[in-house]
N, C-alpha and C positions, 0 to 999 in steps of 0.2 A: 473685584476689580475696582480700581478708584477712579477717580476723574481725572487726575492727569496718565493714566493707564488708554484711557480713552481717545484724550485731544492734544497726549506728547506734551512734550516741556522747551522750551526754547526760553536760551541766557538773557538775557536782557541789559540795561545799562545798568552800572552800579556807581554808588555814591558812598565814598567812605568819608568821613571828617576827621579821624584819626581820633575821637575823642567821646562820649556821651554825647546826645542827641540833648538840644532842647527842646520839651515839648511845641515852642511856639514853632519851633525849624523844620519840621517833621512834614506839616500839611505842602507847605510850598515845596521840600524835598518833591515829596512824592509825586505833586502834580509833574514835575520837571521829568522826571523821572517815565513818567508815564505817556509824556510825550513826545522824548524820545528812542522811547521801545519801537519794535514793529508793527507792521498793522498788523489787525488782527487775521488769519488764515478763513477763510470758508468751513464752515460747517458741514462734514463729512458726509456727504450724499443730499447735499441742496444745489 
């Protein structure tokens, strides 16, 4: 069984630029990215 077997998968936002990434673009994508996903769900029997 793996981890997300576990704790399910849910889509999140996506960011395409239609093109190669530049490395410097990547860090600020991601943070943007991860703020507006969801919150995180409870831990399964806490």
């Amino acid at each position: 069984m793996g981890l997300f077997d576990q704790i399910g998968w849910r889509h999140g936002p996506a960011l395409d630029l239609g093109r190669r990434w530049e490395a410097a673009e990547v860090g600020p994508a991601l943070r943007e990215l991860l703020a507006a996903g969801p919150a995180p769900e409870p831990v399964y029997g806490a």
